[in-house]
N, C-alpha and C positions, 0 to 999 in steps of 0.2 A: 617709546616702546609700548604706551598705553593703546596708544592707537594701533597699531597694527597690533596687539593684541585681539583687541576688540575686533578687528575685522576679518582676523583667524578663528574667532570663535563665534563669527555670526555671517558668514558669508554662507556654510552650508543651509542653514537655517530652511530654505524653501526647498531642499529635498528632504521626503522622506525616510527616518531611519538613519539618515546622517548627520555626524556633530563634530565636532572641535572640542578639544581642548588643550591651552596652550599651559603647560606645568613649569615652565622658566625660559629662560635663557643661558649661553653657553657664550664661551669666549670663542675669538677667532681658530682658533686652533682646532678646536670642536668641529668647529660648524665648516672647515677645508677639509677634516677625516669624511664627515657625513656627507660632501656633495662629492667625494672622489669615490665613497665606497657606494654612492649612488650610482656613479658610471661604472663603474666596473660592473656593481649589476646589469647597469643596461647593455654593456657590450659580452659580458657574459651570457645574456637569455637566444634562447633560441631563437624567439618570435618576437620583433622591433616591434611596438605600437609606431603608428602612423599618425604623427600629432597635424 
């Protein structure tokens, strides 16, 4: 987890104005509410980004 700590909080690094910071971790439970209530937002928004 150290690792991928570190390269959440130093990957923005060569943009300007932006940063990371990673304050813990959560358990599985946690982290299934946050990527479900991420779709919803996406299929909620008017305007899709086009990845």
């Amino acid at each position: 987890l150290e690792k991928l700590a570190h390269f959440f909080e130093h990957y923005k690094d060569l943009e300007k104005n932006k940063w990371v910071k990673v304050e813990g971790w959560v358990g599985i439970e946690e982290a299934k509410a946050e990527i479900m209530d991420s779709v919803d937002r996406f299929n909620a928004a008017p305007e899709k980004p086009h990845f």
